[in-house]
DRENMARSE-462883 format. One record per residue: residue number from 1; x, y, z of N, C-alpha, C in turn. Coordinates in pm, 1 decimal, padded with zeros to 6 digits, always signed. Example, Ala and Ser with C-alpha at 12.3 -4.5 7.8 and 13.67 -1.06 7.14 Angstrom:
! residues 2
(1,(+01319.0,-00569.0,+00780.0),(+01230.0,-00450.0,+00780.0),(+01320.0,-00330.0,+00780.0)) (2,(+01285.0,-00225.0,+00708.0),(+01367.0,-00106.0,+00714.0),(+01290.0,+00003.0,+00787.0)) 
//
This chain:
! residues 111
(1,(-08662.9,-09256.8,-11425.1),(-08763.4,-09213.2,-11518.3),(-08900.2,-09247.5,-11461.9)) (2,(-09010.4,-09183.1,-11537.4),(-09147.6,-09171.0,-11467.9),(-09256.2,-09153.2,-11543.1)) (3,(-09315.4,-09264.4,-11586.9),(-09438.8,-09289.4,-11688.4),(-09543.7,-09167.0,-11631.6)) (4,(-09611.1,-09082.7,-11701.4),(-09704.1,-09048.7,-11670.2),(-09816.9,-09086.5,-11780.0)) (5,(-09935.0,-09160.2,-11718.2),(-10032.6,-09210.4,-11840.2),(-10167.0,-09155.3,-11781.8)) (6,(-10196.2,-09097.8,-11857.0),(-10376.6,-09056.6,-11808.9),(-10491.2,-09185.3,-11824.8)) (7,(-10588.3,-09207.7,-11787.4),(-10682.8,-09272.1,-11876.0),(-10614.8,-09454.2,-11775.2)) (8,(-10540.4,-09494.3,-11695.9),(-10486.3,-09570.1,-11683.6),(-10579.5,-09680.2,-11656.8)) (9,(-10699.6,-09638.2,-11571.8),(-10776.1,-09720.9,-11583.2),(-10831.0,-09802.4,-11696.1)) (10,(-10854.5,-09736.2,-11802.7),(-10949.2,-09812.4,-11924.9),(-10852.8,-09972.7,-11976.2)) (11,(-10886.4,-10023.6,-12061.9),(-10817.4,-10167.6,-12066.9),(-10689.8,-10107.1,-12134.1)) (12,(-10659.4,-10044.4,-12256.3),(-10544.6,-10002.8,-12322.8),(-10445.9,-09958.1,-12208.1)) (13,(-10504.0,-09852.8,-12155.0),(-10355.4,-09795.7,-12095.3),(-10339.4,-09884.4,-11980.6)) (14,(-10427.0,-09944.2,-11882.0),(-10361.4,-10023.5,-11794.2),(-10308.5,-10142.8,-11867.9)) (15,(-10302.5,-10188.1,-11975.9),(-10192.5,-10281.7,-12036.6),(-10076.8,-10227.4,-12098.8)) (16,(-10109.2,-10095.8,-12112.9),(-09953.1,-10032.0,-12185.5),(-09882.9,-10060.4,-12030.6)) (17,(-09967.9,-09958.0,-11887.5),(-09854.4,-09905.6,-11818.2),(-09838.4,-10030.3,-11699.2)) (18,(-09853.9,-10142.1,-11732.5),(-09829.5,-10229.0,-11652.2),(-09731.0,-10324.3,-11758.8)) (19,(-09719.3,-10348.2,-11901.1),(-09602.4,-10357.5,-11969.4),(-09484.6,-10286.5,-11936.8)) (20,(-09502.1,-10155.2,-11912.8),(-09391.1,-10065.0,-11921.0),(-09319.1,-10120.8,-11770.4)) (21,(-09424.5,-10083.4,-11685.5),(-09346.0,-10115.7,-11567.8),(-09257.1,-10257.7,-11546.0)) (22,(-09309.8,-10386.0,-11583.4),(-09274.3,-10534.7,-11561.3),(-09127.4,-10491.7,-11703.8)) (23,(-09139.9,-10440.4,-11786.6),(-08957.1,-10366.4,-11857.9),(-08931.7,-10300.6,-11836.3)) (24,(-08972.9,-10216.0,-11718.8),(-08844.0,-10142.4,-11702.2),(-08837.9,-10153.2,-11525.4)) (25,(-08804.2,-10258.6,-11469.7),(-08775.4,-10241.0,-11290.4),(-08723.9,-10146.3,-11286.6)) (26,(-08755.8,-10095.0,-11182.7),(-08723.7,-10017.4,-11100.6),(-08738.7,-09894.8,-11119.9)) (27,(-08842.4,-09870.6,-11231.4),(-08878.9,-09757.1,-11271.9),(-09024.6,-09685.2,-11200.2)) (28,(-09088.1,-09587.3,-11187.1),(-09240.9,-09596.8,-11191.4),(-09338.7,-09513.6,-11278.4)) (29,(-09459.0,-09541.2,-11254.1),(-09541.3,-09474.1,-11304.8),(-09675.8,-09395.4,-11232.4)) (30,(-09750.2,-09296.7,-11280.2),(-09819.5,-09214.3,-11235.3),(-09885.0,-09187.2,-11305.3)) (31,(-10036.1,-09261.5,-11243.1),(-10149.7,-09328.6,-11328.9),(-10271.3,-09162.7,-11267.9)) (32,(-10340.9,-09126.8,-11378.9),(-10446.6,-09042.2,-11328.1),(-10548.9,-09107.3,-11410.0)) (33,(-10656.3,-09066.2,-11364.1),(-10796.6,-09134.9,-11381.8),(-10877.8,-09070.8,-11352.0)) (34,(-11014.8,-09057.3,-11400.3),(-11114.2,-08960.7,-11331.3),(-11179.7,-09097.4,-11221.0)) (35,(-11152.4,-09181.0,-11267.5),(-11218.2,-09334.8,-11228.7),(-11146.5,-09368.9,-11109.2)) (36,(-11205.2,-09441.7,-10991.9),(-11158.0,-09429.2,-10869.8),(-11087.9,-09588.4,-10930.6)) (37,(-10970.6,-09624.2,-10847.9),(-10933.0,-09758.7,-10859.9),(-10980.6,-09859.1,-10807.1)) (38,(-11045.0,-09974.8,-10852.8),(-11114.4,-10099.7,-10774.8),(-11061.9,-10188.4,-10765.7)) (39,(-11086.2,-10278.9,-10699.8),(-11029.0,-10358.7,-10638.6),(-10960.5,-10460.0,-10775.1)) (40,(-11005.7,-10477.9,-10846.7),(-10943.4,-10541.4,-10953.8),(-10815.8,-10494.9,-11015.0)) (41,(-10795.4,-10364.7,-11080.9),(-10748.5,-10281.5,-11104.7),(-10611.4,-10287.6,-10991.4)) (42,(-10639.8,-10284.5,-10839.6),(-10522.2,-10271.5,-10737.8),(-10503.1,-10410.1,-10778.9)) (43,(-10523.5,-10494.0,-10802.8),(-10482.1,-10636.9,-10838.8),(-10410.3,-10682.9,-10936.1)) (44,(-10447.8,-10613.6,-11026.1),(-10324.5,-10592.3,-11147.6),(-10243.2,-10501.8,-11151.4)) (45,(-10206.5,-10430.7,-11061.3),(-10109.8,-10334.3,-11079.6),(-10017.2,-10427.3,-10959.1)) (46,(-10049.3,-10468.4,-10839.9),(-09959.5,-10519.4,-10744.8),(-09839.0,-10575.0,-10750.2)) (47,(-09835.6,-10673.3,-10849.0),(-09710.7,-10783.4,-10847.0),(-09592.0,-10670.2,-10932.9)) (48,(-09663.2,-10544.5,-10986.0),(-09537.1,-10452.2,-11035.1),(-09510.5,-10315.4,-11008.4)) (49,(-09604.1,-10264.1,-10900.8),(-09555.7,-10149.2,-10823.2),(-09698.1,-10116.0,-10689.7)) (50,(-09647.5,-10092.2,-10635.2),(-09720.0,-09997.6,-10511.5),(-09857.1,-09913.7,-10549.8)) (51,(-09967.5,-09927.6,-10501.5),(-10060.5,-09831.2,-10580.6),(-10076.0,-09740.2,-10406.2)) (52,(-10080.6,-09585.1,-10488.8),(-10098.4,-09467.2,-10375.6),(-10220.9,-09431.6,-10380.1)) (53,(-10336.3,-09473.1,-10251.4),(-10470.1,-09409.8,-10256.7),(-10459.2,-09256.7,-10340.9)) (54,(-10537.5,-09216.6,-10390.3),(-10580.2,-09070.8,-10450.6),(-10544.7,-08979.9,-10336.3)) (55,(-10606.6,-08993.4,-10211.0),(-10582.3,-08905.7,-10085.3),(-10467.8,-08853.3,-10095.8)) (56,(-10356.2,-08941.1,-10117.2),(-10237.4,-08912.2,-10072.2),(-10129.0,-08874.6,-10187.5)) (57,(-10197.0,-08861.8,-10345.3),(-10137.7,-08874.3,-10410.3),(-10121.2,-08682.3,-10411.7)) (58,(-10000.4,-08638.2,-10448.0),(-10024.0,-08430.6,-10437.8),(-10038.1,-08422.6,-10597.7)) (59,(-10129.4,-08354.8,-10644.0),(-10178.9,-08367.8,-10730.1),(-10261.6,-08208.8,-10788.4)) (60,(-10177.6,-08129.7,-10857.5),(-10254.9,-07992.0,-10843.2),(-10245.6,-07944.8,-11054.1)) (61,(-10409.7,-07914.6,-11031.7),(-10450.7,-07933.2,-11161.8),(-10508.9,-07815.7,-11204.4)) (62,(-10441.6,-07768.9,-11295.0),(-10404.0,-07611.8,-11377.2),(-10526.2,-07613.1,-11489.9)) (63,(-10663.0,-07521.1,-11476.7),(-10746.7,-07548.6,-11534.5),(-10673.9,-07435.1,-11693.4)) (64,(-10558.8,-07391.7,-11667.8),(-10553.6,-07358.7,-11814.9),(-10473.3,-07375.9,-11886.9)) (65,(-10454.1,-07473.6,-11849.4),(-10379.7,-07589.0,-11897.2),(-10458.3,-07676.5,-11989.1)) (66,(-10618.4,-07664.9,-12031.7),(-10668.5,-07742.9,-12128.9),(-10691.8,-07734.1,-12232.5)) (67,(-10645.3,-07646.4,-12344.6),(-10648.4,-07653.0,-12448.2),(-10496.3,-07640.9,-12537.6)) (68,(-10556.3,-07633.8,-12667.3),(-10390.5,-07661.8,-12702.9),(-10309.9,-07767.1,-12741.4)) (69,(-10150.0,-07794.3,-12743.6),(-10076.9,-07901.7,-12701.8),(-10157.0,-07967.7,-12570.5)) (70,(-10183.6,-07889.2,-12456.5),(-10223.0,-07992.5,-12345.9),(-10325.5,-08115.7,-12346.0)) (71,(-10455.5,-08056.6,-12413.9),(-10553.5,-08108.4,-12440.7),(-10584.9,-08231.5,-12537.6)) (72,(-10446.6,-08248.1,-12599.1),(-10490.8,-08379.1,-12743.2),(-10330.1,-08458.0,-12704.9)) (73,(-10387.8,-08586.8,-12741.0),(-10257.5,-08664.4,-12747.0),(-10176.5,-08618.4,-12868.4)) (74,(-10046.0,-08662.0,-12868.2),(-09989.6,-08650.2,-12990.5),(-09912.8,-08767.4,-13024.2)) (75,(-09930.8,-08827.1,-13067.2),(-09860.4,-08982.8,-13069.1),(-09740.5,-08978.2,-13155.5)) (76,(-09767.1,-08896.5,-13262.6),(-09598.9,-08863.6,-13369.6),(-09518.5,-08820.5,-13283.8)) (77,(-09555.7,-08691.9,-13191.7),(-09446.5,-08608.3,-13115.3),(-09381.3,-08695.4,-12985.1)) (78,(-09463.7,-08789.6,-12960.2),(-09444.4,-08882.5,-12871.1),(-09327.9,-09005.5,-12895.9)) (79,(-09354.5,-09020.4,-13021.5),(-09272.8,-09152.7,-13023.8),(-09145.1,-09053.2,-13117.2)) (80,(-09142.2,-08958.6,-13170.8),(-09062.6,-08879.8,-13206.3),(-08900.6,-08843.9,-13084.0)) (81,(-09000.5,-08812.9,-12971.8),(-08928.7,-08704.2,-12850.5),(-08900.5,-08846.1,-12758.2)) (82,(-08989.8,-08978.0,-12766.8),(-08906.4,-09055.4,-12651.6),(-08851.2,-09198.9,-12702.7)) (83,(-08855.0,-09216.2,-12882.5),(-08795.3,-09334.1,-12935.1),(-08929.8,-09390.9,-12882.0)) (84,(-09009.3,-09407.3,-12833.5),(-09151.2,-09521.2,-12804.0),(-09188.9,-09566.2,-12931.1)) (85,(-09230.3,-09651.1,-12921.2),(-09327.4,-09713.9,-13051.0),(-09422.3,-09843.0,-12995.4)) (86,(-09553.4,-09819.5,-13007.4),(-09667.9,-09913.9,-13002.9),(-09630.1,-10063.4,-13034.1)) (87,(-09669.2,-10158.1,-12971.3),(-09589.3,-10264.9,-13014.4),(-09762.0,-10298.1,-13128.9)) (88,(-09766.1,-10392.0,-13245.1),(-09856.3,-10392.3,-13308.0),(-09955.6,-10435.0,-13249.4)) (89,(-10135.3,-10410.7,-13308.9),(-10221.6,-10472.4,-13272.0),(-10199.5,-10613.5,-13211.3)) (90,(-10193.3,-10693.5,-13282.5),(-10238.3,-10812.2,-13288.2),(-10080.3,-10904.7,-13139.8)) (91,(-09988.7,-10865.1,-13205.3),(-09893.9,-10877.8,-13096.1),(-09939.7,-10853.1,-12923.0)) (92,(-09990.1,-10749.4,-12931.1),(-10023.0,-10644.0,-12796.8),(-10163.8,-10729.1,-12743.5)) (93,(-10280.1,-10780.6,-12787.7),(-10401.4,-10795.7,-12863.6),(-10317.1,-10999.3,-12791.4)) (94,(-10236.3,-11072.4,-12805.0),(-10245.0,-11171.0,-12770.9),(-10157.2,-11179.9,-12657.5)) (95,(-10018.8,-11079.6,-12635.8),(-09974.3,-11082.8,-12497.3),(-10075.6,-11066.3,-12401.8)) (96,(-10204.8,-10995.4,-12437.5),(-10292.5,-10990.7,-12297.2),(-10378.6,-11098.2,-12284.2)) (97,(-10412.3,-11177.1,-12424.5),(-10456.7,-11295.4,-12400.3),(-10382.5,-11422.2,-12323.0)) (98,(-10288.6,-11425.5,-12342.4),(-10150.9,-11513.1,-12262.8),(-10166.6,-11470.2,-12119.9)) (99,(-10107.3,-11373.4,-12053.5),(-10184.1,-11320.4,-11968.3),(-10289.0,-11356.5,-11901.5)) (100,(-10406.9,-11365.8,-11933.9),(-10529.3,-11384.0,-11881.0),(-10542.1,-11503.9,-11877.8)) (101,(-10516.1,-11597.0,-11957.7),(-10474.3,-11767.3,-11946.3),(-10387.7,-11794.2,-11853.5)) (102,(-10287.3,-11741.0,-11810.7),(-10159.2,-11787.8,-11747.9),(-10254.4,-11749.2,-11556.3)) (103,(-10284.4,-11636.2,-11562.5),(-10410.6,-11593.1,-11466.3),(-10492.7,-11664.4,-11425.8)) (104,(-10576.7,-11682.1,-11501.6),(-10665.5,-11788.8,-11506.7),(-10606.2,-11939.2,-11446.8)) (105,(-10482.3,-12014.7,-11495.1),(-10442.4,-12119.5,-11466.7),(-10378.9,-12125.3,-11306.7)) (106,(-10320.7,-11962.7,-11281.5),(-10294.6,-11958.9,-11190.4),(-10358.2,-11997.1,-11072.7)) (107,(-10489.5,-11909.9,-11090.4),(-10614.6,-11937.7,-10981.9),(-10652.9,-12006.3,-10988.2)) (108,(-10669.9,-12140.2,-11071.7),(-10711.2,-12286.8,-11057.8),(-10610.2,-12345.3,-10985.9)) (109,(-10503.2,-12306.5,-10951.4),(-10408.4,-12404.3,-10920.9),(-10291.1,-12474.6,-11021.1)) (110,(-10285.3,-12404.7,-11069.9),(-10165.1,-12435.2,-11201.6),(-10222.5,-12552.3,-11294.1)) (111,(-10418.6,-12577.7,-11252.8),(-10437.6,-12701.3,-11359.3),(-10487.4,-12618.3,-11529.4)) 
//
């Protein structure tokens, strides 16, 4: 199976699709962005998959393809068609705080 998430850069989806990936090994995902990836960004994605420069990624984009179903998320039809469900605010909202502490402690040296 094969996440496709738009937007991956912004803080939400690079915490959805770097959740998804660390549950489900051995799976991947295929991050688009209008936003080039920085060096931070390749830093958090590393310890759970491979990031492919843009260059190399094949990538062919159907300009009429934007309106419509294509153009809007649908989050009912979504969690409808793949069983997904949002884990709650506040849940989601402190796993990334844990996270960023555990990070943080890391790069001090585990103090």
């Amino acid at each position: 199976m094969t996440l496709l998430v738009t937007g991956a850069m912004g803080f939400v989806m690079s915490v959805l699709t770097r959740q998804w990936l660390e549950a489900n090994p051995g799976k991947r995902a295929v991050t688009l962005d209008s936003s080039d990836l920085d060096p931070a960004a390749k830093d958090y994605f590393s310890p759970v998959a491979p990031v492919v420069p843009p260059e190399q990624a094949e990538i062919v984009e159907d300009d009429t393809q934007r309106d419509g179903m294509w153009g809007a998320y649908d989050l009912a039809r979504i969690q409808r068609d793949t069983a997904w469900k949002p884990r709650p605010v506040r849940q989601a909202f402190h796993a990334c705080i844990d996270w960023l502490a555990a990070s943080r402690k890391a790069a001090d040296g585990g103090r």
